[in-house]
C-alpha positions in Angstrom: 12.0 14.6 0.3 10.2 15.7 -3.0 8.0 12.9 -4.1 9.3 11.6 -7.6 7.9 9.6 -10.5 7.6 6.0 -8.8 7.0 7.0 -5.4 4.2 5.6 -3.3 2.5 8.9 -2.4 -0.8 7.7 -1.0 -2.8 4.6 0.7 -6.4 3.3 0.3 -8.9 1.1 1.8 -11.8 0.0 0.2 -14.3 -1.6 2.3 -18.1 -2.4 2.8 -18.3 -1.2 6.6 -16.7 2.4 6.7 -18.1 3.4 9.7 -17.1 0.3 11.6 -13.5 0.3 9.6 -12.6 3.6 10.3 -13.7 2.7 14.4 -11.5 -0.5 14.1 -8.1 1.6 12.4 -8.3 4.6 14.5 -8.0 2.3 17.6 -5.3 0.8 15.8 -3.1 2.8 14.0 -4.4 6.0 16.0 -5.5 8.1 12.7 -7.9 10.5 12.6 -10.4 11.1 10.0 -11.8 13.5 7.9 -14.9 13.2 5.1 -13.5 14.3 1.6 -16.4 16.4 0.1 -17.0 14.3 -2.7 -20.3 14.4 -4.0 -22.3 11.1 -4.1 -19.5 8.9 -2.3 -18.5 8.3 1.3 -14.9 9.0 0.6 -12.8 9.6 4.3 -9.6 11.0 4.5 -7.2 9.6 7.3 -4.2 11.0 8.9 -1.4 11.1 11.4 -1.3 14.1 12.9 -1.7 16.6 10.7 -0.1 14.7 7.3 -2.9 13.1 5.6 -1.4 9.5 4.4 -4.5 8.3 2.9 -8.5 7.9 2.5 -11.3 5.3 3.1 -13.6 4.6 -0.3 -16.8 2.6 1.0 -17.8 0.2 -1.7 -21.7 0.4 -2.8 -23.9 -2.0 -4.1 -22.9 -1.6 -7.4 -19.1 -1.7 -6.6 -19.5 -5.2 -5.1 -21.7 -6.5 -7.4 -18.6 -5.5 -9.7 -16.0 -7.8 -7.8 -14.9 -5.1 -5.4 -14.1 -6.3 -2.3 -12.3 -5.2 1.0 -8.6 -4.5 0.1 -5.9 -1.8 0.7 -4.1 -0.5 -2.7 -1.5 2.1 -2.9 -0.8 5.0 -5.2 2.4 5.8 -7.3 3.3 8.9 -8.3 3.1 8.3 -12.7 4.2 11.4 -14.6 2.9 11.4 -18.0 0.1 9.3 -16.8 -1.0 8.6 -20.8 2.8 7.8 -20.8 2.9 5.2 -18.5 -0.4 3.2 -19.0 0.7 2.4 -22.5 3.5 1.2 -21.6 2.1 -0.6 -19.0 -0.5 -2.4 -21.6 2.9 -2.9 -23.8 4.7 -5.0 -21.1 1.5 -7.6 -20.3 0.1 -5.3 -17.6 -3.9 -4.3 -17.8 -5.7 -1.2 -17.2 -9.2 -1.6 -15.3 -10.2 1.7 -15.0 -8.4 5.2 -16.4 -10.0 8.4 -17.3 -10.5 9.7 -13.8 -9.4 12.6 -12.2 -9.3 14.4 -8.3 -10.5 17.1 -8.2 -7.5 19.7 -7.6 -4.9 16.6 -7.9 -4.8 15.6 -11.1 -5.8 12.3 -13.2 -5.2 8.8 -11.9 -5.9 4.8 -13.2 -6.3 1.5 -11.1 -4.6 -1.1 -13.0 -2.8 -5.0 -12.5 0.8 -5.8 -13.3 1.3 -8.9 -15.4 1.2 -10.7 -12.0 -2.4 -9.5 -11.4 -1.4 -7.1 -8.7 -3.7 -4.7 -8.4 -2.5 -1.0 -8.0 -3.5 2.7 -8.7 -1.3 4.9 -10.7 -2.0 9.1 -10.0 0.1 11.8 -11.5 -0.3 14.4 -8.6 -0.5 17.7 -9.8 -1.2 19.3 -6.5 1.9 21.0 -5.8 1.6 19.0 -2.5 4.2 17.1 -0.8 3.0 13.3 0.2 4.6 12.5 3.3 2.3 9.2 3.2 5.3 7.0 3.5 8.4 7.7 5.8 11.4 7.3 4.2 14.2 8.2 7.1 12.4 8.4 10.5 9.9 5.7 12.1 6.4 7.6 12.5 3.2 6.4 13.9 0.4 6.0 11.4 2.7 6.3 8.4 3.7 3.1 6.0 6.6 2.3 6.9 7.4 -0.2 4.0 5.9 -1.4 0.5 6.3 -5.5 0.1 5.4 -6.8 -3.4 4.7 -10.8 -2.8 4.6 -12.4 -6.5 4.7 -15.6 -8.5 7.7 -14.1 -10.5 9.8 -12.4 -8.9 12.2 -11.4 -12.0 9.3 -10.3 -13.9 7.9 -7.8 -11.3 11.5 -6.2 -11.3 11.9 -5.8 -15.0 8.7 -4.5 -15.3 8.1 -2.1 -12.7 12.1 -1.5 -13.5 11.0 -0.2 -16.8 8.2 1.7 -15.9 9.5 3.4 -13.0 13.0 2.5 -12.7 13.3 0.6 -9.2 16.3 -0.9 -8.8 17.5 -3.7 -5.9 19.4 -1.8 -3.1 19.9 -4.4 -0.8 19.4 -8.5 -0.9 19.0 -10.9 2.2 18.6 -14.8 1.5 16.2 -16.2 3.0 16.7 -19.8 2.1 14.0 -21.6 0.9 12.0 -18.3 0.6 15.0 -17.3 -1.5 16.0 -13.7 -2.1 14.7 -10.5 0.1 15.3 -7.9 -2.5 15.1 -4.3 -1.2 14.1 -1.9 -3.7 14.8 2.0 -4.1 13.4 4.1 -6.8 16.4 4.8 -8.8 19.6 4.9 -8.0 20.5 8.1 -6.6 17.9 7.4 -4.0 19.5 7.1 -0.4 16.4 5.1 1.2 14.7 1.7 0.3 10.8 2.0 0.2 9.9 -1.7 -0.5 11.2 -5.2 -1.4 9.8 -8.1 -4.0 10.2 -11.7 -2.9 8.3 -15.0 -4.2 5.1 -15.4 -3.1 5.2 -18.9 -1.4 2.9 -21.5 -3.0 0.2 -21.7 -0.5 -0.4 -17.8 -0.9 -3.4 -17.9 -3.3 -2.7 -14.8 -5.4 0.6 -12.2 -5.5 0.1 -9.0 -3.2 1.2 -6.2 -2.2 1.6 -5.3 1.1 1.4 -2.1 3.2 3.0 -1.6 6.6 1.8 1.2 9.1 3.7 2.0 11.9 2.1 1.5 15.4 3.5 2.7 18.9 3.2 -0.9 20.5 3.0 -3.7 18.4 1.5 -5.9 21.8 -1.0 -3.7 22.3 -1.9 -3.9 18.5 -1.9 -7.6 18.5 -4.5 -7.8 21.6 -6.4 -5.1 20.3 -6.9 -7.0 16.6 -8.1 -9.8 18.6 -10.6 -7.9 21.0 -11.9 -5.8 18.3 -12.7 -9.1 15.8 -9.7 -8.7 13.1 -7.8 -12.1 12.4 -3.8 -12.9 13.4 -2.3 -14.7 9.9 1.5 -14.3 11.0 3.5 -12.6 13.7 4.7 -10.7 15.9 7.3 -11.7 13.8 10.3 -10.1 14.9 12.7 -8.3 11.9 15.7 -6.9 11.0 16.7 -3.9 13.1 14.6 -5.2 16.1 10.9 -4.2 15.2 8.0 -6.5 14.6 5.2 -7.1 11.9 1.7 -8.6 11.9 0.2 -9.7 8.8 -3.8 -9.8 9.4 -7.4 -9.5 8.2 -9.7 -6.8 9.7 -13.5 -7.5 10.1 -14.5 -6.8 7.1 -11.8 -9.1 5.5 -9.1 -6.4 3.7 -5.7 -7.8 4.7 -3.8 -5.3 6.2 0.0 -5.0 7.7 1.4 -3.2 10.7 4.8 -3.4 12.0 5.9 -1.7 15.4 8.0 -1.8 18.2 7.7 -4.1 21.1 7.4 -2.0 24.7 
C-alpha cells in the first residue's frame, strides 16, 4: 500500500510520565522503543517489530501549563500542507499550531475540526512508506482502526469529505446509537480505515479513537488493571469475532486496544 493524501500515517502519545508510559505500553501492546535524537525534547519512537508506528512526546512544564494534557492524536498524510489548512480554516475548522517541520519528513500542523477534535496534519516528504496502520492483515502493535466519535455526525463527513475525500464504504445501524458509518479514503480504495458515529450524550467532548492490535485481549484487560490503567467499556465483543477495550492509562490519555480472545 502507498500511503495517500488522507491516510493516517502515524500515532502519538503525549503524556507527563514517559518513562512510566512507555513501561505501561510496552507490557501492553509489546512495542519497543527508541529515543528520536531531537534536541531539547524527550521525543521516543515506538514500534512493532521493526515498522515504526509512532512516537512518545513528554509534555514539560510549559506544555501543561499551556493546556496540554495526556492524549493520543493521529497524523494524516496532507499534501499541499498550505493547501489544506486554508481550507480547513474555510470550512469552521482551527489551526493551533503550523509552521513546524521534522527534520528529514517534512512540515506538519496540529489543528481541531469544527467539532473540536483535535488532530495533526504532516505532509510526509520522506520517501518512506508508513505501515503505522494495517489495512489487510491483523498485526500486533499496529492500529488496527480509526473511530471518529462526534456531536455531528453529517458535518464531520462533509468536512473531512472535502478535505480529504473520505467517503462511507459500509453502514451498520445501531439503533439508538444510530448509524456505524465505515469510512475509506476515496473510492477506489479497497479497505475501510475508520468509521464516524454520534458521540452519545454522556461523552463530554467528540474524539477520536485509535485501536492497537494486541495478541490476547484477556491478558490485556488483567494487565490494564494490575499495572493501574482504568476499564471504561469492554471486552466488548465485535463484528468478525475480535474484542475492544476502551480505557485510560495512569497518566489519564484514553487509549483503545482491540484483540483476539485466546
Amino acid at each position: 500500500m502507498t500511503n495517500k493524501h488522507g491516510d493516517f500515517v502515524w500515532y502519538e502519545l503525549m503524556t507527563t510520565d514517559a518513562a512510566a508510559a512507555q513501561d505501561f505500553y510496552t507490557g501492553l501492546i509489546g512495542w519497543n522503543w527508541a529515543d528520536s535524537g531531537q534536541d531539547g525534547v524527550d521525543y521516543r519512537v515506538f514500534s512493532a517489530g521493526s515498522e515504526q508506528i509512532g512516537g512518545m512526546l513528554a509534555l514539560n512544564e510549559e506544555m501543561t501549563a499551556g493546556g496540554a494534557r495526556p492524549a493520543w492524536l493521529g497524523y494524516v498524510q496532507t499534501d499541499d500542507l498550505s493547501g489544506a489548512l486554508s481550507k480547513w480554516k474555510a470550512a469552521g475548522g482551527s489551526v493551533m499550531i503550523e509552521g513546524q517541520e521534522v527534520p528529514g519528513v517534512g512540515p506538519f500542523a496540529m489543528v481541531t475540526d469544527p467539532q473540536g477534535v483535535p488532530l495533526y496534519l504532516i505532509d510526509d516528504q520522506s520517501g518512506e512508506e508508513s505501515t503505522a496502520f494495517s489495512a489487510y492483515e491483523p498485526k500486533v502493535g499496529h492500529c488496527a482502526w480509526n473511530e471518529l466519535v462526534t456531536a455531528d455526525p453529517g458535518a464531520a463527513k462533509s468536512f473531512y469529505g472535502d478535505i480529504y475525500g473520505w467517503v462511507v464504504g459500509e453502514s451498520m445501524d445501531m439503533g439508538p446509537m444510530g448509524q456505524y458509518e465505515m469510512l475509506k479514503n476515496g473510492e477506489a480504495r479497497d479497505f475501510m480505515f475508520g468509521a464516524v458515529m454520534k458521540k452519545p450524550d454522556e461523552m463530554p467532548v467528540s474524539a477520536w479513537a485509535y485501536y492497537f492490535r494486541v495478541p490476547d485481549i484477556d491478558a490485556a484487560q488483567a494487565y490494564i488493571e494490575e499495572k493501574g490503567g482504568q476499564i471504561m467499556n469492554g471486552p466488548m465483543e465485535i463484528p468478525g469475532g475480535d474484542f475492544v477495550i476502551q480505557g485510560s492509562d495512569p497518566q489519564g490519555a484514553f487509549f483503545s486496544i482491540i484483540g483476539a480472545r485466546k
